[in-house]
mmCIF file of the C-alpha atoms, coordinates in Angstrom:
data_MODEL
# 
_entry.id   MODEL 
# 
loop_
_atom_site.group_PDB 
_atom_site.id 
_atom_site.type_symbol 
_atom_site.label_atom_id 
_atom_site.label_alt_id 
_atom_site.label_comp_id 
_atom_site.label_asym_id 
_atom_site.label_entity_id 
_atom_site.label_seq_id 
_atom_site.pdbx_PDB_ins_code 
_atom_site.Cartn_x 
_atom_site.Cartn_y 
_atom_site.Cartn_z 
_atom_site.occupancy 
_atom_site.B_iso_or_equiv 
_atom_site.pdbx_formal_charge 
_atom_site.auth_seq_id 
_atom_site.auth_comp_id 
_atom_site.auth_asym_id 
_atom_site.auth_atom_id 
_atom_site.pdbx_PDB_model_num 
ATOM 1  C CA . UNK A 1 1  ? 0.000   0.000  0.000  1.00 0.00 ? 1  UNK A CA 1 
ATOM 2  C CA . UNK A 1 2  ? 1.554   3.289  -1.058 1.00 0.00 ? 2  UNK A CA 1 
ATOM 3  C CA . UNK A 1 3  ? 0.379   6.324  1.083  1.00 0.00 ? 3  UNK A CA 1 
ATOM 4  C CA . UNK A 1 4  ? 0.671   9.890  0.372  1.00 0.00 ? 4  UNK A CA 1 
ATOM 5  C CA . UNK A 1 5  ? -0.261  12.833 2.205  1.00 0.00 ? 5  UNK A CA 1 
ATOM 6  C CA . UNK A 1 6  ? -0.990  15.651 -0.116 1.00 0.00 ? 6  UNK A CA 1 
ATOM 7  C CA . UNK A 1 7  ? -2.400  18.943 0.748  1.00 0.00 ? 7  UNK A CA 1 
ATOM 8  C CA . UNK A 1 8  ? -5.107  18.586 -0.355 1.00 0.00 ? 8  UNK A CA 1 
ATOM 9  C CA . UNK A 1 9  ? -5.827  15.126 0.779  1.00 0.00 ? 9  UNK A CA 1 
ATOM 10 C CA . UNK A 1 10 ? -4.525  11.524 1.248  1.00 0.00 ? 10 UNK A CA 1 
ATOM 11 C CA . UNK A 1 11 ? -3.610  9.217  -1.730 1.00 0.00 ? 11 UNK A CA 1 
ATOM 12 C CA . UNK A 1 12 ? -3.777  5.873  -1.625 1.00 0.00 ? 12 UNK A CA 1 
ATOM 13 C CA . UNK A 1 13 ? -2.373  3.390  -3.865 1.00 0.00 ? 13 UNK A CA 1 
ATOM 14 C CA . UNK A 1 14 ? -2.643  6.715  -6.636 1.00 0.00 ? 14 UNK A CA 1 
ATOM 15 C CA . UNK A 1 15 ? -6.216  7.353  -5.969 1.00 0.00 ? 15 UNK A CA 1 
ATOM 16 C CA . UNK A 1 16 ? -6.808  10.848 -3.873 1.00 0.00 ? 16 UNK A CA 1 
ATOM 17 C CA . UNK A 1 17 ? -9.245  11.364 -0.890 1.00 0.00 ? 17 UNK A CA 1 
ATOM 18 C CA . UNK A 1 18 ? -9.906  14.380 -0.876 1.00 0.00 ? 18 UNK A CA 1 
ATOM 19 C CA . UNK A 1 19 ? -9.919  16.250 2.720  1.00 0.00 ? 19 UNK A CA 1 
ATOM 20 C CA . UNK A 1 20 ? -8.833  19.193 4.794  1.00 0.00 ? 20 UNK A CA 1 
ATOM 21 C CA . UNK A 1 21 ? -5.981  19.344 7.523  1.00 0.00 ? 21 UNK A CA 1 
ATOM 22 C CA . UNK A 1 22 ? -6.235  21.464 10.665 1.00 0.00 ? 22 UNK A CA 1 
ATOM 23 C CA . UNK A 1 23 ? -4.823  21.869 13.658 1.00 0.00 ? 23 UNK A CA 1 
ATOM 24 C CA . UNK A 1 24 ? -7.110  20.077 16.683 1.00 0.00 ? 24 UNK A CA 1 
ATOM 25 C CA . UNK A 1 25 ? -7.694  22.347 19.969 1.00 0.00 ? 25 UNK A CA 1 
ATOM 26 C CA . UNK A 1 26 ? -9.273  19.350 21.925 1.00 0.00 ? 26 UNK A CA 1 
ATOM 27 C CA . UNK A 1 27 ? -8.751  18.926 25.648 1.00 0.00 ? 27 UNK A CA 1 
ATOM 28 C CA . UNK A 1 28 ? -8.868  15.088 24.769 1.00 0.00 ? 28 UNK A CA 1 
ATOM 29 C CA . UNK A 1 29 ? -6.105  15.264 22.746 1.00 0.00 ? 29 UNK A CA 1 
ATOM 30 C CA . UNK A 1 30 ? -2.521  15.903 22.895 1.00 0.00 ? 30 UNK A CA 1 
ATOM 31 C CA . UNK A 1 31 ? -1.012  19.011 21.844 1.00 0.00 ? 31 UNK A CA 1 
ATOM 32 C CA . UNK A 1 32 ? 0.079   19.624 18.268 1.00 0.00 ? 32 UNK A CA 1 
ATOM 33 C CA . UNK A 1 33 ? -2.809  16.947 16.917 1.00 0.00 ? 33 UNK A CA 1 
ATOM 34 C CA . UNK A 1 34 ? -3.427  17.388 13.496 1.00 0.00 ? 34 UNK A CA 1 
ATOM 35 C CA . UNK A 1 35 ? -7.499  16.636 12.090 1.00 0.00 ? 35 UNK A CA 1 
ATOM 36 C CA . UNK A 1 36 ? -7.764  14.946 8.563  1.00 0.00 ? 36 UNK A CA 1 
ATOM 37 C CA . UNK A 1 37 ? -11.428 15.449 7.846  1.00 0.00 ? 37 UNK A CA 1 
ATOM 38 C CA . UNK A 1 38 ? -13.014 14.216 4.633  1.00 0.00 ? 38 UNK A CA 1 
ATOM 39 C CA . UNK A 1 39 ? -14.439 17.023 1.801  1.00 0.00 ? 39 UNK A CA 1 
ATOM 40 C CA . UNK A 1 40 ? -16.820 13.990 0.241  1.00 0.00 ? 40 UNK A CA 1 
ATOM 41 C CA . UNK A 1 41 ? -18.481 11.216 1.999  1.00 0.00 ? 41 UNK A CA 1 
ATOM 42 C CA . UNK A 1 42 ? -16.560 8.648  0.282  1.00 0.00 ? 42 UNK A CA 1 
ATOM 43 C CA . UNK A 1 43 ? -14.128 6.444  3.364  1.00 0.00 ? 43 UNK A CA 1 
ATOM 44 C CA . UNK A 1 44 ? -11.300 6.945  3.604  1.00 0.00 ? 44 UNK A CA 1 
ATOM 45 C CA . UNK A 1 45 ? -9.054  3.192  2.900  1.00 0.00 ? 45 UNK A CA 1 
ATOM 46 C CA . UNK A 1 46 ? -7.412  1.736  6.028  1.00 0.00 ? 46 UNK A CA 1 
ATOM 47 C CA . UNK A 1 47 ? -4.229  2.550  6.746  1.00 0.00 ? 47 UNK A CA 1 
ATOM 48 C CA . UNK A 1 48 ? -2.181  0.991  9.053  1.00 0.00 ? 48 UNK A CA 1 
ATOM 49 C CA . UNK A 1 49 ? -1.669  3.323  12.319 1.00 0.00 ? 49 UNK A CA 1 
ATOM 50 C CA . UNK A 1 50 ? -4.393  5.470  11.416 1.00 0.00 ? 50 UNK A CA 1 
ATOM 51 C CA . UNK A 1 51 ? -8.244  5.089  12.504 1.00 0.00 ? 51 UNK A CA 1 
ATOM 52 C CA . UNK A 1 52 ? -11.325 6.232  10.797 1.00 0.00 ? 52 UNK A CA 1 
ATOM 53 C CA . UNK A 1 53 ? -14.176 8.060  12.407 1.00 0.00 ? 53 UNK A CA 1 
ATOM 54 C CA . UNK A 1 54 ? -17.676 8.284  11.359 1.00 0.00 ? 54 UNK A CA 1 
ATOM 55 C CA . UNK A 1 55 ? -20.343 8.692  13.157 1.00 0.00 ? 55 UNK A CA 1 
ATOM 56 C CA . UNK A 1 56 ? -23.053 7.900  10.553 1.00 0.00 ? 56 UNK A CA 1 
ATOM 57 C CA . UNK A 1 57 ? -26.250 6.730  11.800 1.00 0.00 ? 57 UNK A CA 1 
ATOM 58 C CA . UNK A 1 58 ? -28.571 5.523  8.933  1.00 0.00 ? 58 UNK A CA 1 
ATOM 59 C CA . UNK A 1 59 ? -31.554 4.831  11.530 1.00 0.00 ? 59 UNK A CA 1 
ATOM 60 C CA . UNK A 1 60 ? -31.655 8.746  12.610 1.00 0.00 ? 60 UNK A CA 1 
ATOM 61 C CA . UNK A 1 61 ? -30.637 9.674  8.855  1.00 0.00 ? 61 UNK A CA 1 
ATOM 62 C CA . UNK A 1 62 ? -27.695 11.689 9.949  1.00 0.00 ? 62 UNK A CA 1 
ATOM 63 C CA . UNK A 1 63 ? -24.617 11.452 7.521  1.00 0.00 ? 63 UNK A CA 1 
ATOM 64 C CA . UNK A 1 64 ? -21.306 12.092 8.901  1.00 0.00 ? 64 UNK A CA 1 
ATOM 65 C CA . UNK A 1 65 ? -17.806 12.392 6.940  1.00 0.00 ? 65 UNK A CA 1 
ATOM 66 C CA . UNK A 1 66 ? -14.916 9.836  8.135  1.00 0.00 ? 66 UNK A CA 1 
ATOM 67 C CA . UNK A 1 67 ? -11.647 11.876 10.253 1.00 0.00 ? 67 UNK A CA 1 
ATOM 68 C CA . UNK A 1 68 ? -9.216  10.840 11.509 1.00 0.00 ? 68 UNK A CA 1 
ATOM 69 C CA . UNK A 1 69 ? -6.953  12.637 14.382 1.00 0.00 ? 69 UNK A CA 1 
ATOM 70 C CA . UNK A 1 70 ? -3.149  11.885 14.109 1.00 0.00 ? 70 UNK A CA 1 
ATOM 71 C CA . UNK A 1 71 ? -1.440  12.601 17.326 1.00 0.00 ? 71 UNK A CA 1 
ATOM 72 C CA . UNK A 1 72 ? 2.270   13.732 17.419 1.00 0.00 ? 72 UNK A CA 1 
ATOM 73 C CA . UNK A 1 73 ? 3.620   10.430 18.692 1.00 0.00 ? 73 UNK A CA 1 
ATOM 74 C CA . UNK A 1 74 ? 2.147   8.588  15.556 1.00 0.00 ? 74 UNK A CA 1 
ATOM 75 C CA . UNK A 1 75 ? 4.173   7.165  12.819 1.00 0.00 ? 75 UNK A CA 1 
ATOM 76 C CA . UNK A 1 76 ? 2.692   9.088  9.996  1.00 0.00 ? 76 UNK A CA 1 
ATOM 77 C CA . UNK A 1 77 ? 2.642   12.392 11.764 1.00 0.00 ? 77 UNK A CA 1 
ATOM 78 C CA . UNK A 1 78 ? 5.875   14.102 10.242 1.00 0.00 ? 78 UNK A CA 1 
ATOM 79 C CA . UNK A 1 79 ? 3.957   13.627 6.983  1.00 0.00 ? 79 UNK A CA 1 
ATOM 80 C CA . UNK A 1 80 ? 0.662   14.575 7.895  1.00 0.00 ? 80 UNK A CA 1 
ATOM 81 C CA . UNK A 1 81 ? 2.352   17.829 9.261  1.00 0.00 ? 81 UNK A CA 1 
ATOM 82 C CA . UNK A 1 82 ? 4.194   18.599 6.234  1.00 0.00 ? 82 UNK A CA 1 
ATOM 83 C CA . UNK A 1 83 ? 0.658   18.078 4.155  1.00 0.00 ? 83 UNK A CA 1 
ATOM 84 C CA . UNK A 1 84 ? -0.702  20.767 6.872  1.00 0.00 ? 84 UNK A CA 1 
ATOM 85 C CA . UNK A 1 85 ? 2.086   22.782 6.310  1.00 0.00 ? 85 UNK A CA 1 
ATOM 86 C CA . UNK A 1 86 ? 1.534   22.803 2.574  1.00 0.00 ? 86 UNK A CA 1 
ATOM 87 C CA . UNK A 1 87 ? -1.967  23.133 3.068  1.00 0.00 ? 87 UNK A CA 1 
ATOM 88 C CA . UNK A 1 88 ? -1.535  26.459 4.629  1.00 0.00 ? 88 UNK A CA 1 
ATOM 89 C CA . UNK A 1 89 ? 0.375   27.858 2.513  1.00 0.00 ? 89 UNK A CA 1 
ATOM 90 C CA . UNK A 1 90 ? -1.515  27.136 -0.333 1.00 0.00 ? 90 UNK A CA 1 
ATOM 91 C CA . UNK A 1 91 ? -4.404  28.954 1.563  1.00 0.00 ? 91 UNK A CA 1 
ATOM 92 C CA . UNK A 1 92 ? -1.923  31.776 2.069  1.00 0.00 ? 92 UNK A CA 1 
ATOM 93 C CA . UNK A 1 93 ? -1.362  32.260 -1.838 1.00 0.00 ? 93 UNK A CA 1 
ATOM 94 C CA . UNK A 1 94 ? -5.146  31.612 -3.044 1.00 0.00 ? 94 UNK A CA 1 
ATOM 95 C CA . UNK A 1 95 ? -5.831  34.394 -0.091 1.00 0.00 ? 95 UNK A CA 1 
ATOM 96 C CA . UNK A 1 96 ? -3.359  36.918 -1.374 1.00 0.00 ? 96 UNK A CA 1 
ATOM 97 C CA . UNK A 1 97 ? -4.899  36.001 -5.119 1.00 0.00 ? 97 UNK A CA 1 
ATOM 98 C CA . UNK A 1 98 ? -9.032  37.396 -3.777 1.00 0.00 ? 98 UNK A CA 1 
# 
C-alpha cells in the first residue's frame, strides 16, 4: 500500500481522498494533533496506524464524513504535518490572489 499525504488530501495506492488538515484544539487530545477530515463522503481506505471516524447513523438519517486525528507520537505524523504545512500555505497564496 503506497500512502501519500498531499495537501489537499490523502492518496492511496494513486487514488486521492480528498480532505482538509487542521490543527485540533481538543482537551482530549494531545497538543500539536493534526485533524484529517473528509471534503466527500466517500471512506477513507485503512491505513495501518491510522483510525477512521464516522459517526453515521442511517436509523436517525444523519450522515457524517470519516476523520481521523493523528497525534504527534504517531508514525505518519511528520507527513501529515508537512501536508498541513503545505496546506496552509496554499491557503496563504489563493488568499493573497481574492
Amino acid at each position: 500500500m503506497q500512502v501519500k499525504f498531499m495537501w489537499n488530501g490523502i492518496k492511496v495506492n494513486g487514488k486521492l481522498y480528498r480532505a482538509w488538515y487542521w490543527k485540533t484544539s481538543s482537551r482530549n487530545m494531545p497538543e500539536g494533533t493534526i485533524t484529517i477530515h473528509a471534503k466527500d463522503y466517500t471512506h477513507f481506505p485503512e491505513i495501518p496506524g491510522l483510525r477512521a471516524i464516522n459517526n453515521t447513523d442511517l436509523m436517525t438519517d444523519y450522515f457524517d464524513k470519516d476523520r481521523i486525528y493523528v497525534t504527534p507520537q504517531n508514525r505518519w505524523y511528520p507527513q501529515v504535518l508537512e501536508a498541513y504545512n503545505r496546506a496552509q500555505e496554499h491557503r496563504e497564496r489563493m488568499r493573497k490572489r481574492a
